[in-house]
ZAMISE-320368 format. One record per residue (C-alpha): x, y, z; residue in one letter. Coordinates in steps of 0.1 Angstrom, whole numbers, plus 5000, padded with zeros to 4 digits. Each point is the difference from the previous one (the first is absolute). Layout:
ZAMISE-320368
XYZa/...
//
This chain:
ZAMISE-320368
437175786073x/497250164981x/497149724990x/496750004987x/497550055024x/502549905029x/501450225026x/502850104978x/502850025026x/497950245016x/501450314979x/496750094994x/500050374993x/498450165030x/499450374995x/498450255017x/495650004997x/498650284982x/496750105014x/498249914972x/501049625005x/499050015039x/496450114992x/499749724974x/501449745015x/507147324675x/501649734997x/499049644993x/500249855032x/498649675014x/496650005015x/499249945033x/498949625005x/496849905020x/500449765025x/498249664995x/498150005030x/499250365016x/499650005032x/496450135013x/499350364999x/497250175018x/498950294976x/500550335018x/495950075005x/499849725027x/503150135019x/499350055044x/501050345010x/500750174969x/500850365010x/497250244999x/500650354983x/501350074963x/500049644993x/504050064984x/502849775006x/497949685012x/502449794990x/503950095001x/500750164968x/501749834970x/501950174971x/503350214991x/502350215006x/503150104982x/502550115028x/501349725010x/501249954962x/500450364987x/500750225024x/499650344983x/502049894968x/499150094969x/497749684992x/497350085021x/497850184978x/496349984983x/501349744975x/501549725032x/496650125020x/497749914968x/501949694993x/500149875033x/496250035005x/499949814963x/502049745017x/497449975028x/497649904978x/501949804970x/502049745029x/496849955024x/501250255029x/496550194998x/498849655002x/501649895032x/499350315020x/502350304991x/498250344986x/501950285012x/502450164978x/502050245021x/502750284992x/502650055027x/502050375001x/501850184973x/496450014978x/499650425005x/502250324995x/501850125024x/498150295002x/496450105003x/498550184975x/498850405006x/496149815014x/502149815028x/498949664975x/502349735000x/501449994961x/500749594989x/503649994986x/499450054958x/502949804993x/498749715017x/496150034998x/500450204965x/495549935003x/500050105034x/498649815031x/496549924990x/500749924966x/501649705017x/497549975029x/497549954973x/502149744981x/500749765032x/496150075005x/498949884963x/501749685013x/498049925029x/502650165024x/501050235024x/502750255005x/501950155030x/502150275004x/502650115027x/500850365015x/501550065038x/498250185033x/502950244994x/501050294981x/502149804979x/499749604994x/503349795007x/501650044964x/503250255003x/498850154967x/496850215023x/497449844987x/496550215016x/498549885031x/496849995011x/500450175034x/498050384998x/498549864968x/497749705012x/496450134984x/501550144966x/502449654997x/496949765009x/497950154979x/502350034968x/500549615009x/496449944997x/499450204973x/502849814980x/498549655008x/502149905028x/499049725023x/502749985023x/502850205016x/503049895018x/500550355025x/503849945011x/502350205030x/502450194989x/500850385004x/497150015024x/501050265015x/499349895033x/496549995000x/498249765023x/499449684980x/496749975008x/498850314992x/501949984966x/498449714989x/496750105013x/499650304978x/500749784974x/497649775010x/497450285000x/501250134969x/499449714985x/496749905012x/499250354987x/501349914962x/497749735003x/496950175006x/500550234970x/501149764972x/498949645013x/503449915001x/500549755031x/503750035008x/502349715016x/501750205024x/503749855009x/501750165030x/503849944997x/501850185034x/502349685002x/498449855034x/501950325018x/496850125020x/498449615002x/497150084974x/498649695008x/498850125032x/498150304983x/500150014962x/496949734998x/497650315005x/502250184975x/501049804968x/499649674987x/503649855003x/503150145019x/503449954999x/501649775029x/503850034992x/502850174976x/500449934968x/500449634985x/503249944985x/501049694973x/501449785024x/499849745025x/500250185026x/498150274995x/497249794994x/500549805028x/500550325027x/496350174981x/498649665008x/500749965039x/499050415003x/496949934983x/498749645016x/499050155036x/497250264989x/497749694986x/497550175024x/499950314981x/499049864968x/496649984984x/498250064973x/500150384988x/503250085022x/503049764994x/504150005011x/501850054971x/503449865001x/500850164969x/500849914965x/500949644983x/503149954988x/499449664983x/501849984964x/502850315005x/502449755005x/501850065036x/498149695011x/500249614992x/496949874990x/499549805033x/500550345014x/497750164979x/497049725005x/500550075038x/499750334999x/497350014978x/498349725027x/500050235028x/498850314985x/497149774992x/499349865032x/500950345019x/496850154977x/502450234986x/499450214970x/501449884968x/501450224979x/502449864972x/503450175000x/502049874973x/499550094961x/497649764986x/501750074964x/502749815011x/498949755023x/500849634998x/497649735000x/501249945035x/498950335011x/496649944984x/499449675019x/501050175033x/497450284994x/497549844986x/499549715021x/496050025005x/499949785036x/502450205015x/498850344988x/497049845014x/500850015033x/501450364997x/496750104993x/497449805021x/497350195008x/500049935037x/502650244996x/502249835026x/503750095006x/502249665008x/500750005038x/503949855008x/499449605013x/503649985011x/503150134989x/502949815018x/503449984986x/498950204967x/497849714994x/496550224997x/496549824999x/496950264988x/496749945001x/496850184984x/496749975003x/498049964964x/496650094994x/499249634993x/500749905035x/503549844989x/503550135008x/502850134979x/503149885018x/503750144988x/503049825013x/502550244997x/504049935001x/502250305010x/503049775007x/502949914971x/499349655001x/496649765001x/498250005031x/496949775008x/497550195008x/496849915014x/496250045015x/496849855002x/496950054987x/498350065033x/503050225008x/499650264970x/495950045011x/498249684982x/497449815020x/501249645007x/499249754978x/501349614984x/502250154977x/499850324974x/500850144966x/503350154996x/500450174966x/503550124991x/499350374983x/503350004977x/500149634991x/495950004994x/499949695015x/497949845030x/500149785026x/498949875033x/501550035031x/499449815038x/500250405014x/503550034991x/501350334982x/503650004997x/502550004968x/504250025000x/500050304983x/503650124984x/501850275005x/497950375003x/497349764986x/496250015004x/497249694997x/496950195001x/496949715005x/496250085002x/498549785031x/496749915003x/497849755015x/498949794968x/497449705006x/501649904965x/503549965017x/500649624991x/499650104962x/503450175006x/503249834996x/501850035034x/502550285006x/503549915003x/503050195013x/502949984988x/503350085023x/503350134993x/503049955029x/503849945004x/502650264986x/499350334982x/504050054993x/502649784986x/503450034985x/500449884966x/501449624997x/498649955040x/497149735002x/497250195017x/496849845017x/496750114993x/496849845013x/496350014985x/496849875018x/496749974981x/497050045029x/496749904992x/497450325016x/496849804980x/497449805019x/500549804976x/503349774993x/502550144972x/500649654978x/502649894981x/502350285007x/503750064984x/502550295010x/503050114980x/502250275007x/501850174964x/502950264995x/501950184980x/501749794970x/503549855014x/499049995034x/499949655016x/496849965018x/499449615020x/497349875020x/501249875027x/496849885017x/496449904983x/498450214978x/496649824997x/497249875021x/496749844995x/497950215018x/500250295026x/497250025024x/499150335015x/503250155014x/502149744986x/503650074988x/502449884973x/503050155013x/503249944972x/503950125004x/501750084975x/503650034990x/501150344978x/503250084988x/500550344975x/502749984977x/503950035010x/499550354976x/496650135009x/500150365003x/498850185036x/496750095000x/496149885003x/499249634980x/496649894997x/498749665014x/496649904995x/497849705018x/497249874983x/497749765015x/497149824984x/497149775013x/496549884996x/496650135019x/497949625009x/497750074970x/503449964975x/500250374994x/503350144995x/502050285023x/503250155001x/501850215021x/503450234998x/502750195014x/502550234989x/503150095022x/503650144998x/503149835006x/502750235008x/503649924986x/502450185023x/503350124999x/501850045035x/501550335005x/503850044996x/502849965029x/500750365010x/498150345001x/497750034974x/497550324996x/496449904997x/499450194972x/502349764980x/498349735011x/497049784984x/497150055023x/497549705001x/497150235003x/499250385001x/496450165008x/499450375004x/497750255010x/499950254972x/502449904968x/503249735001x/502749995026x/502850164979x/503749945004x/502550275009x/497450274997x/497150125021x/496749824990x/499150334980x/496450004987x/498049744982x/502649854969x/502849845002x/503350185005x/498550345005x/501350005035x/503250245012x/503049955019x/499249845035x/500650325026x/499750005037x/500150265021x/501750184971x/502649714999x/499949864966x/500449624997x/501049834966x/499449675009x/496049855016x/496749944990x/497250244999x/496549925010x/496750125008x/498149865032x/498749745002x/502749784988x/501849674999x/503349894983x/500949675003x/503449844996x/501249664999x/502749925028x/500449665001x/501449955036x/503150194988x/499950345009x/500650165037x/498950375000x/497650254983x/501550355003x/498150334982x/499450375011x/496650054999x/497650305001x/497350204974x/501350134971x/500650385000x/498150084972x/496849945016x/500450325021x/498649925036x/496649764991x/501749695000x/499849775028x/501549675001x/501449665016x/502349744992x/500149675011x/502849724988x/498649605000x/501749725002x/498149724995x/496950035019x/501950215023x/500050405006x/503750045008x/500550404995x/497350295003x/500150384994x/497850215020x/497450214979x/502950264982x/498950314978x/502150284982x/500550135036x/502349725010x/503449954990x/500649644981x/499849725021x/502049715006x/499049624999x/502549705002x/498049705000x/501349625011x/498649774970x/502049705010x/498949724983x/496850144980x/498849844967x/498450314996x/500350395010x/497550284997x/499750315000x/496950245013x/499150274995x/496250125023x/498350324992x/500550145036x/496149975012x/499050304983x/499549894961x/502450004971x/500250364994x/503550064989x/502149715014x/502750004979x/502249775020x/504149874988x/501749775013x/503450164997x/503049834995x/497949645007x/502749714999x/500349645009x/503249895017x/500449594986x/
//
């Protein structure tokens, strides 16, 4: 596996160090809306503790870069680096925070030229690098560029690396007009990290002096050495992980890697859990709202990955959403610290500036989860009652203390807390809950229960709850669905009756709750809540392969789970035949750790039978282990297997599961690698 500025299956090419090395060592788009209401933001000048020094980086940085959407194809060139920092400026980005404009690998010739200079490609910067430097300047921007702390950076094409060339590199960068550089990991022959990415450091501080160029210096060695430990004396932001891929749970394994260095963070020296991937479409927009939420609240730096010319309004609203970007970059410069985390249900708290608290609830789980804290429990001195402002419904309210939501599935509410003497101006919050059934069999009555709870010191008046689907589905009440009032912690709890129709096809159906009520002084309030109804389909009496199977669910680590192939690299269908221990398999799924398939049983099946192990054409990095759920119950484990071991056996009992799924863990030791099949995976029914 060979990514961008990620351990790339650790074929790094790792050659002998010559002595020379060891002594250096537009489109029309929609513009981005402003919210009604901003929430309060102390202007960087009055920031506590800002770091001392160049002054760089006080804030996380905001802008682009094209990676994520390019790779080194041929529309990353001067023409998509011009337009994009036009789009900056024309759809309110520069506006809401993001300035750099930064070019990823491919932009040089493979070769030097006969000075040792670095030569920009002139098929793709046909003007050359400052040409464009100066054009992204003329807009009130900034540019970045990229180049590795080896002799070659991570493209197979050779591109030149910095490594032996530090002073020469940093100062053609400043020269051209370059205000940041992304210095990646690959080909570094070996070379102690630290001294690697010091000489850069030095180089750079050097470029400065000369041309008055200050330079955001972006160390990316993939979290291999823990540059959070060290790299605060030596750059402004550091990698904490791999790379990022388009998917759920990439995003989601970056995420939990990244939360637990909050202490490291500041401003001037910040973990960077890489790139966005809001808008490339790998995501759901839930998905996509989440992840953008915790990269927010973890203070991470924000650097647009997806191709503005073709972003959808969607996209926009995600990225330009002023009170979240907000708490991105509070100048506190406070990293969220992790509340709780139980059962994938994650509470994260951050301390603003302002004295008030950004708080993310944060659902890892497939289905909605009620999530919760308090206001004294996230850091707020204890008072009658507080403002709670909802940061992606613009929308505020008071609260007794209590800060909980029932988020959806991989969903995030992301509230600013604070202790308000103007609470009672403030409708009271109001929860709305989701229970009963996630799965249901078309022409089956299913039950579903909602509860509307009032969190306000205030009572919720006049309040109504109806529960809506898709059209033919028959959805009763079965219990009250209004009440007068709701005093603080009061519940309207209603049951309802839902029946899919006898034809409804398998797969995920929509039902929303809506709630609406009255604050004392008449003003109006609503709440909602969107979650999926499963339709199922039992599998069939008999053996039946998994890979043939409809799989309620699939996350994985780096691209999608494929069928009958290995997992391959990041698209669809690039995978290869599964092979164990040279043993080549024509029926399984391929995956990359960490993973989860889940299947709909039903109560009917008896036994889960695969061979299981790490796909041979990882070489020997991979480490992996696979575990079999039924239920809530582990019933079948691998140890931790790598290409050493031969494939692996598991025959799991699933007697009488609804549901079965199917793990795969990263081993303890990260991700590198762990290509993991599940072999000739079938159900017995």
């Amino acid at each position: 596996m060979r990514h961008r500025c990620f351990r790339p299956a650790r074929r790094r090419v790792i050659g002998a160090l010559s002595a020379g090395l060891l002594a250096t060592v537009g489109l029309a788009l929609p513009a981005v809306a402003q919210p009604a209401h901003p929430a309060e933001v102390i202007p960087p000048a009055s920031a506590p503790g800002a770091a001392p020094g160049d002054g760089l980086a006080l804030t996380p940085p905001m802008g682009f870069n094209n990676w994520n959407s390019t790779h080194c194809r041929a529309e990353f060139n001067e023409a998509m680096v011009k337009g994009i920092a036009d789009i900056f400026v024309a759809k309110g980005l520069k506006d809401a925070g993001y300035q750099y404009v930064n070019l990823d690998d491919c932009w040089a010739l493979p070769q030097r030229d006969a000075n040792g200079k670095l030569v920009p490609d002139p098929v793709r910067f046909p003007n050359g690098i400052k040409a464009v430097a100066d054009y992204v300047h003329s807009k009130g921007l900034k540019i970045g560029i990229y180049t590795s702390a080896g002799t070659k950076t991570c493209n197979s094409a050779g591109f030149p690396g910095g490594l032996g060339h530090e002073k020469s590199d940093a100062q053609q960068f400043a020269d051209w007009g370059i205000d940041y550089l992304k210095y990646d990991n690959c080909n570094n022959q070996g070379v102690d990290a630290k001294q690697r990415y010091r000489t850069m450091r030095d180089a750079l501080k050097a470029a400065t002096e000369t041309t008055g160029r200050p330079i955001v210096y972006s160390i990316c060695e993939w979290g291999e050495n823990k540059p959070w430990e060290w790299a605060g004396e030596v750059g402004h932001l550091w990698r904490t992980t791999g790379d990022i891929s388009d998917s759920w749970g990439s995003m989601l394994s970056i995420a939990k890697q990244n939360l637990p260095l909050a202490k490291y963070a500041g401003p001037g020296h910040w973990n960077d859990p890489d790139m966005l991937e809001v808008g490339n479409g790998g995501m759901t927009a839930t998905e996509y709202r989440s992840h953008f939420s915790l990269w927010s609240i973890m203070a991470a730096p924000l650097l647009i990955g997806t191709d503005l010319r073709k972003a959808n309004a969607e996209t926009y609203e995600i990225l330009g959403n002023h009170e979240v970007i907000a708490v991105d970059q509070d100048p506190l410069g406070k990293q969220g610290t992790v509340v709780s985390s139980e059962g994938g249900r994650w509470v994260v708290a951050k301390e603003m500036a302002d004295g008030s608290r950004a708080v993310a609830l944060f659902n890892e789980t497939d289905r909605p989860q009620h999530i919760a804290t308090t206001a004294t429990g996230v850091g707020l001195p204890r008072a009658t009652a507080y403002r709670l402002r909802d940061l992606w419904a613009h929308k505020d309210y008071n609260t007794a203390g209590a800060i909980s939501a029932t988020v959806p599935a991989h969903g995030t509410v992301l509230y600013r807390a604070s202790a308000d003497s103007r609470w009672a101006s403030y409708p009271p919050a109001a929860e709305l809950g989701l229970g009963g059934t996630a799965l249901t069999e078309a022409g089956a009555a299913a039950q579903v229960d909602t509860t509307l709870t009032d969190l306000g010191r205030t009572p919720a008046q006049q309040v109504s709850v109806r529960l809506t689907g898709p059209d033919g589905w028959r959805i009763k009440a079965t219990s009250p669905t209004r009440a007068a009032s709701l005093p603080t912690g009061s519940k309207l709890a209603t049951r309802w009756q839902v029946t899919a129709p006898t034809g409804a096809a398998p797969g995920a159906y929509d039902l929303t709750v809506s709630a609406d009520y009255r604050s004392p002084g008449g003003e109006k309030a609503a709440a909602r809540l969107v979650s999926a109804l499963h339709v199922v389909v039992a599998p069939p009496s008999g053996s039946s392969y998994a890979s043939e199977l409809p799989w309620l669910s699939a996350l994985n680590g780096w691209g999608p789970v494929e069928k009958n192939t290995s997992v391959g690299e990041n698209d669809a269908g690039d995978g290869h035949p599964l092979t164990l221990g040279g043993t080549t398999y024509a029926k399984g799924l391929g995956v990359h750790a960490p993973s989860e398939v889940t299947y709909y049983t039903g109560g009917r099946c008896s036994r889960f039978t695969a061979q299981v192990g790490v796909d041979d054409e990882e070489g020997t990095a991979g480490t992996v282990g696979f575990e079999v759920w039924a239920d809530d119950a582990k019933v079948a484990s691998s140890k931790t297997l790598t290409n050493a071991d031969p494939a692996t056996a598991l025959d799991a009992a699933i007697g009488g599961a609804k549901t079965v799924r199917l793990v795969v863990t990263d081993g303890g030791d990260g991700v590198t690698s762990d290509h993991g099949d599940w072999a000739d995976a079938a159900f017995t029914c």
